[in-house]
KEZA-971424 format. One record per residue (C-alpha): x, y, z; residue number from 1. Coordinates in nm, 2 decimals. Layout:
<u = X, v = Y, w = Z, tinu = NUM>
...
REM end
This chain:
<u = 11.52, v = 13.57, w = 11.70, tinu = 1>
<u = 11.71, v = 13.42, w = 11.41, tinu = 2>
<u = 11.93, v = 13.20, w = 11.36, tinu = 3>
<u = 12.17, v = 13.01, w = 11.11, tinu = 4>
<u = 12.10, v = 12.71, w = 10.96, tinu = 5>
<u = 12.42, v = 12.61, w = 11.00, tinu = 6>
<u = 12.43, v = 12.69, w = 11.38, tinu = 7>
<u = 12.06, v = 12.49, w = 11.36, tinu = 8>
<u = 12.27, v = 12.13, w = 11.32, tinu = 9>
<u = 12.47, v = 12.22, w = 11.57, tinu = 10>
<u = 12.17, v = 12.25, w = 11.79, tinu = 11>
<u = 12.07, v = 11.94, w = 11.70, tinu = 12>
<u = 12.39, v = 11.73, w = 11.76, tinu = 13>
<u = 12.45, v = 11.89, w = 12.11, tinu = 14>
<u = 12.09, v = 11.73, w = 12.21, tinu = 15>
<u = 12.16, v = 11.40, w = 12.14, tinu = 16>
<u = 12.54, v = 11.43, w = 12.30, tinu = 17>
<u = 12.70, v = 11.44, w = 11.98, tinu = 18>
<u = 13.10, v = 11.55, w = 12.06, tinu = 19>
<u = 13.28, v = 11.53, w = 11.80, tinu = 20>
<u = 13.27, v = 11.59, w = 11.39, tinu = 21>
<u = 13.51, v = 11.43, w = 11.14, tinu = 22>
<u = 13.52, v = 11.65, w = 10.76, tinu = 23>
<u = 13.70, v = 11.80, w = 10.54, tinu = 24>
<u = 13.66, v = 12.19, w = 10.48, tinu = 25>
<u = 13.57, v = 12.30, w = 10.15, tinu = 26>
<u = 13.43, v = 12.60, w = 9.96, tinu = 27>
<u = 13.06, v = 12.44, w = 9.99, tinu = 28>
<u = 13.07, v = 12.36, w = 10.32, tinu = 29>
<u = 13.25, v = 12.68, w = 10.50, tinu = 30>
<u = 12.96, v = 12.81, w = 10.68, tinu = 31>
<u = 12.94, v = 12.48, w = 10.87, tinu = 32>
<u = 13.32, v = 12.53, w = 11.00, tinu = 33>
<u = 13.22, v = 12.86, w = 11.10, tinu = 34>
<u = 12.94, v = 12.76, w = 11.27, tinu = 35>
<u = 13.17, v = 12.49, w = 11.44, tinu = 36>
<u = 13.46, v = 12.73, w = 11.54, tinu = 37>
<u = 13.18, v = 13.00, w = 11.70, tinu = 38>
<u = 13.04, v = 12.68, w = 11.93, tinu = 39>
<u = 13.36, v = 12.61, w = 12.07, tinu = 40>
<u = 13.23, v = 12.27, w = 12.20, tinu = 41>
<u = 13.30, v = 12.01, w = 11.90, tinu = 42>
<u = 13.58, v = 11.83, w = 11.87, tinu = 43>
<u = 13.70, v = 11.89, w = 11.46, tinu = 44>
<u = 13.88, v = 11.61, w = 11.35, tinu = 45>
<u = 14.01, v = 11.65, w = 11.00, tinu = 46>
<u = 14.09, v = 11.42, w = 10.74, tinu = 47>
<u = 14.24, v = 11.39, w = 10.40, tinu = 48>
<u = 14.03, v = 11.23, w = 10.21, tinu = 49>
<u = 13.64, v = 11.19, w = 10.20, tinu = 50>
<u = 13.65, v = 10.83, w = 10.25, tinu = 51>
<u = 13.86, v = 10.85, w = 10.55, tinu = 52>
<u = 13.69, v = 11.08, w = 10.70, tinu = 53>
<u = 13.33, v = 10.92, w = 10.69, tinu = 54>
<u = 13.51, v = 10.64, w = 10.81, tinu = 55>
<u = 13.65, v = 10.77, w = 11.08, tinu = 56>
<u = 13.29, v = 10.87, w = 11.17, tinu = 57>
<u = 13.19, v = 10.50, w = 11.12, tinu = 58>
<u = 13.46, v = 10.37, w = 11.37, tinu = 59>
<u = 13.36, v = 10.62, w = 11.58, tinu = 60>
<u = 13.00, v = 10.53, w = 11.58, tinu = 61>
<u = 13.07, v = 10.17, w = 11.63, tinu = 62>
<u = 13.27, v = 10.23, w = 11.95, tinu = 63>
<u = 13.09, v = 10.54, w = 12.12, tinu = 64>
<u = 12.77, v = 10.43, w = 12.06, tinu = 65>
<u = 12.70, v = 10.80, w = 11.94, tinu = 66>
<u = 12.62, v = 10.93, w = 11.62, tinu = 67>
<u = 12.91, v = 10.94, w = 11.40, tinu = 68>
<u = 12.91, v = 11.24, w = 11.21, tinu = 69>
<u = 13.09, v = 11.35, w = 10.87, tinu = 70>
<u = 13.10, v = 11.69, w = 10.64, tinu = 71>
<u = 13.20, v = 11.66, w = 10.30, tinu = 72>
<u = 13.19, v = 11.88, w = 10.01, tinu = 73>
<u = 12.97, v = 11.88, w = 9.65, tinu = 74>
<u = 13.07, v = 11.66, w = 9.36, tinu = 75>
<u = 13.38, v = 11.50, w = 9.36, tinu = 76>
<u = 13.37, v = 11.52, w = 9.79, tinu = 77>
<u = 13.06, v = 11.34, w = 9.82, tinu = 78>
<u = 13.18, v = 11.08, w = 9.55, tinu = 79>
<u = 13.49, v = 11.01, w = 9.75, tinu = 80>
<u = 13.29, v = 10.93, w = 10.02, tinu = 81>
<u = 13.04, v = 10.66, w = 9.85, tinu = 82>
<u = 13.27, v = 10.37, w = 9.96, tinu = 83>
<u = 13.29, v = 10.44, w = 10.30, tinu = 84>
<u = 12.86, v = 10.52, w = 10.35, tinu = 85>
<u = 12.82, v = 10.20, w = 10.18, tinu = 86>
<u = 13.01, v = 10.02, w = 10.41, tinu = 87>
<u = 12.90, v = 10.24, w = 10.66, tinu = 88>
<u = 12.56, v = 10.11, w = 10.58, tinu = 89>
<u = 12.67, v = 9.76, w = 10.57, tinu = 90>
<u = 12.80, v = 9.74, w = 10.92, tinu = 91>
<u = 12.46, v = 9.93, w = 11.06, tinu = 92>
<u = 12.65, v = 10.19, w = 11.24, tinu = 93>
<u = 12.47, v = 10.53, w = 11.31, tinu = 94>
<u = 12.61, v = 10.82, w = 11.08, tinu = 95>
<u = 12.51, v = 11.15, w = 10.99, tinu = 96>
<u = 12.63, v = 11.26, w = 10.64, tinu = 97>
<u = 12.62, v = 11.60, w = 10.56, tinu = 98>
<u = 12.72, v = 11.76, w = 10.21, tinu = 99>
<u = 12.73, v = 12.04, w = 10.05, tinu = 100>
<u = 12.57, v = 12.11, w = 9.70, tinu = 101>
<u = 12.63, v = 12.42, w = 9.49, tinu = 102>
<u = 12.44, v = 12.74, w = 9.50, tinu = 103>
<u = 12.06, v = 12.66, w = 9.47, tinu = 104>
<u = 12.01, v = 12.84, w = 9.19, tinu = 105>
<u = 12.26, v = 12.63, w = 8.99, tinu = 106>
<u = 12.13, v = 12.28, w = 9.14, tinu = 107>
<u = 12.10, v = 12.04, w = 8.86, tinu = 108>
<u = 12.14, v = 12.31, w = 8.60, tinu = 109>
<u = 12.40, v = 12.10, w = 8.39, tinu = 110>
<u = 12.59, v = 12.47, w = 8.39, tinu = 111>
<u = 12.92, v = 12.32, w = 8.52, tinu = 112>
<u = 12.91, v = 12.54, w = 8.88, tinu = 113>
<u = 13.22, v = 12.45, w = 9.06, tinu = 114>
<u = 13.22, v = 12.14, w = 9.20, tinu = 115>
<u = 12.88, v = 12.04, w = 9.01, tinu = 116>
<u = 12.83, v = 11.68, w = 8.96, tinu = 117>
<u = 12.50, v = 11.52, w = 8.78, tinu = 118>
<u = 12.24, v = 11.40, w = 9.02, tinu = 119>
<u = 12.44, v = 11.38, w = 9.27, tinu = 120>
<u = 12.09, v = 11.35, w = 9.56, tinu = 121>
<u = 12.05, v = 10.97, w = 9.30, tinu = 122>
<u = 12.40, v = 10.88, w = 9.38, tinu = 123>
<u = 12.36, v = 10.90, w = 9.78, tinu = 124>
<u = 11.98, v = 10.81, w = 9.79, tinu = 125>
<u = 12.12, v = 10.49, w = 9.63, tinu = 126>
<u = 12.43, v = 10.42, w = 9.84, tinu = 127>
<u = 12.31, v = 10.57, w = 10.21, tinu = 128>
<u = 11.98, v = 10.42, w = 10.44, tinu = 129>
<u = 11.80, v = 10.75, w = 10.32, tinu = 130>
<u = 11.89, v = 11.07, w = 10.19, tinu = 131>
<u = 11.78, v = 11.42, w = 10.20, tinu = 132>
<u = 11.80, v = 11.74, w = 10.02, tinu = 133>
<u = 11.68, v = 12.06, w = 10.19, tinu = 134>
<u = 11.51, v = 12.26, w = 9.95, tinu = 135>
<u = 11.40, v = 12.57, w = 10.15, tinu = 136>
<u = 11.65, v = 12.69, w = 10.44, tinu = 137>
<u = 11.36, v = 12.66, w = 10.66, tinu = 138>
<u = 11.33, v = 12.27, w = 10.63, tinu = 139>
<u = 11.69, v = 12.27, w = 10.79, tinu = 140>
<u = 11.58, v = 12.19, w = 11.12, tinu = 141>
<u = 11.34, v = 11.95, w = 11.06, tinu = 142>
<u = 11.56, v = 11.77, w = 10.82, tinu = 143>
<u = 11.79, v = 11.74, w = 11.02, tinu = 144>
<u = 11.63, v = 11.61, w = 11.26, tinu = 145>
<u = 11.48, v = 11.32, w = 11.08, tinu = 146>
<u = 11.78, v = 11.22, w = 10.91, tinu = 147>
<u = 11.94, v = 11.19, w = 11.34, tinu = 148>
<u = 11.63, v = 11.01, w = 11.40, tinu = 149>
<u = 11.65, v = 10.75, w = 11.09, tinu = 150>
<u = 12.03, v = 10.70, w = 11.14, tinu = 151>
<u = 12.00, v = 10.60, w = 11.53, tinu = 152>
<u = 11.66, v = 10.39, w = 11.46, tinu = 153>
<u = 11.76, v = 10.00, w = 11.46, tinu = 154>
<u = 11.91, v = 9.88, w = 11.21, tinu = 155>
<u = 12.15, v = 10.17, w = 11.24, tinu = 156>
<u = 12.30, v = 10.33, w = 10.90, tinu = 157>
<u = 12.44, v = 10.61, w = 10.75, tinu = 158>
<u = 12.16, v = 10.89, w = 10.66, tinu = 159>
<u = 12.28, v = 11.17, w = 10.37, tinu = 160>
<u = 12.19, v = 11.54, w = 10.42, tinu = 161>
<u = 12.27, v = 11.78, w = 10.09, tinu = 162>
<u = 12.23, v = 12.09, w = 10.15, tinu = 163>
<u = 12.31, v = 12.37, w = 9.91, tinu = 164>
<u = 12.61, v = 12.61, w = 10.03, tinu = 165>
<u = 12.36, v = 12.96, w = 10.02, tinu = 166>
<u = 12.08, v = 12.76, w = 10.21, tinu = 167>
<u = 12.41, v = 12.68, w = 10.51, tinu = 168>
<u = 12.41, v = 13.07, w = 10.67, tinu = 169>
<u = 12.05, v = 13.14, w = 10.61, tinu = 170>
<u = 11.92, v = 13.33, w = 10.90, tinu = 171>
<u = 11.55, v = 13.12, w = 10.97, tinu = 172>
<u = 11.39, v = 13.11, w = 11.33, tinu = 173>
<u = 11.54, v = 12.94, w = 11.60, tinu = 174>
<u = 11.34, v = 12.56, w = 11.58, tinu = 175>
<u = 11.15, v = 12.53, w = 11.89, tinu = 176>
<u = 11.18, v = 12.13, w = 11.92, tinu = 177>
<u = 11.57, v = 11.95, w = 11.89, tinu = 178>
<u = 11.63, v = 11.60, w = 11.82, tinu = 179>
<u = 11.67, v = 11.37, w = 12.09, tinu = 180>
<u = 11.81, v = 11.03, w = 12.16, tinu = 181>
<u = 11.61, v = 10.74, w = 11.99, tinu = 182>
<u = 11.54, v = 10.47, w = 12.29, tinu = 183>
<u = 11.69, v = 10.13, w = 12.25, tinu = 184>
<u = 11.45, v = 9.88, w = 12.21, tinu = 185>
<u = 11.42, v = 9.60, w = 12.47, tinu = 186>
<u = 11.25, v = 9.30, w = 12.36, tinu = 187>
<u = 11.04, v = 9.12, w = 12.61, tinu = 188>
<u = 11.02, v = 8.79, w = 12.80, tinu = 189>
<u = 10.77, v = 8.70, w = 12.51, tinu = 190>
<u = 11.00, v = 8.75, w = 12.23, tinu = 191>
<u = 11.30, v = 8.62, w = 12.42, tinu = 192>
<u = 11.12, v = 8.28, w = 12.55, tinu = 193>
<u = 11.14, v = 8.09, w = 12.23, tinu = 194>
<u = 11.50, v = 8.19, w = 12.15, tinu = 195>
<u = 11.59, v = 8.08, w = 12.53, tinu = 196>
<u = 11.38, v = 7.77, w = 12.50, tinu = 197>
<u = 11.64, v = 7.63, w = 12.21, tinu = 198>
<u = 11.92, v = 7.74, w = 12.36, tinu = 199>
<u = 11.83, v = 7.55, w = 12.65, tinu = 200>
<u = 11.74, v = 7.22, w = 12.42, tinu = 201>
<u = 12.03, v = 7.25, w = 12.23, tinu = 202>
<u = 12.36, v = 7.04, w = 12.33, tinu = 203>
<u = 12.59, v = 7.30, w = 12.17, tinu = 204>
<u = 12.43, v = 7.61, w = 12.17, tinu = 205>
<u = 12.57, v = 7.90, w = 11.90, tinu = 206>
<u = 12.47, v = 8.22, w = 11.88, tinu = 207>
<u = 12.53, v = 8.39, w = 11.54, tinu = 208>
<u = 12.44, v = 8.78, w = 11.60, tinu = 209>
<u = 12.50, v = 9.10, w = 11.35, tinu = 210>
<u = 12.69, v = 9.39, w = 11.40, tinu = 211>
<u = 12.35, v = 9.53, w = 11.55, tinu = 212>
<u = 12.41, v = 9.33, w = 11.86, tinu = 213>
<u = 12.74, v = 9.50, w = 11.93, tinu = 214>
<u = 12.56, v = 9.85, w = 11.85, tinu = 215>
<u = 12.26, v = 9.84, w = 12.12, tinu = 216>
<u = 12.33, v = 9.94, w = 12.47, tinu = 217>
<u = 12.10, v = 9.82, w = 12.72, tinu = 218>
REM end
């Protein structure tokens, strides 16, 4: 039995409760969209502007609790959306960034495909928590999943996924394991005792927490 890798993220959102998907549709990034209109169960929201939409996904994030997820396209798409992962990044919130990439024969080719854009996997390796390119359709899955896992594992931030557009509706085998849901961690009455302890001495006690306190759900 085979399956699309395309249809492979899907798989992998729907695990982890994953409801909705901000983007904006493009030539490298269409078999995605189809693979979103066949499942029926996403809600698409559409933006105008790279940016916007990976911010949307960031707001989204930060009040679900759920991974915030964003589809851009190649070259100029994924350069619109640098600001936003970076401040994606800087307020920790889980998000899934996935982009398309030309054909992968031209990758990095310097041969001016549409859309190309020089080293454009350096550009998001240096602006996102981690990044990923998928070199073989059949890495999809597991890709995939390990760019879910690093985004939801504390501190929270936004992980990259390129993926080139002929490597999107690859038929590969249907993966056998999905991502799932990455714990929060609870610290215990050891590691809370000395931070109790002061607040206890202390006449006017303050506590001065990140963005990662409003992000965990106990």
């Amino acid at each position: 039995m085979k399956i699309m890798v395309a249809d492979a993220l899907l798989k992998e959102l729907e695990q982890i409760g994953v409801d909705t998907v901000f983007g904006i549709i493009s030539i490298h990034n269409i078999p995605f969209y189809d693979a979103l209109q066949r499942h029926g169960g996403f809600r698409i929201v559409a933006g105008r502007h790279e940016g916007a939409v990976v911010n949307m996904a960031d707001g989204y994030s930060r009040v679900s609790g759920k991974l915030g997820v964003a589809l851009t396209s190649t070259g100029t798409g994924a350069g619109n959306a640098a600001g936003a992962i970076i401040e994606s990044w800087n307020g920790g919130a889980p998000l899934l960034h996935v982009t398309g990439q030309v054909a992968s024969p031209y990758v990095e080719t310097g041969r001016g495909y549409i859309h190309d854009c020089k080293d454009q996997f350096g550009m998001l390796k240096s602006i996102s928590k981690e990044a990923y390119r998928v070199r073989r359709p059949e890495q999809a899955p597991a890709i995939f999943r390990l760019a879910i896992t690093q985004a939801m594992t504390p501190p929270g931030g936004p992980v990259s996924v390129e993926i080139p557009i002929d490597f999107q509706a690859s038929l590969i085998s249907v993966p056998s394991i999905v991502a799932t849901g990455v714990p929060p961690r609870v610290p215990s009455d050891a590691e809370l005792r000395p931070a109790v302890e002061k607040m206890l001495q202390a006449k006017r006690p303050i506590i001065w927490a990140g963005s990662g306190a409003m992000l965990t759900r106990v």
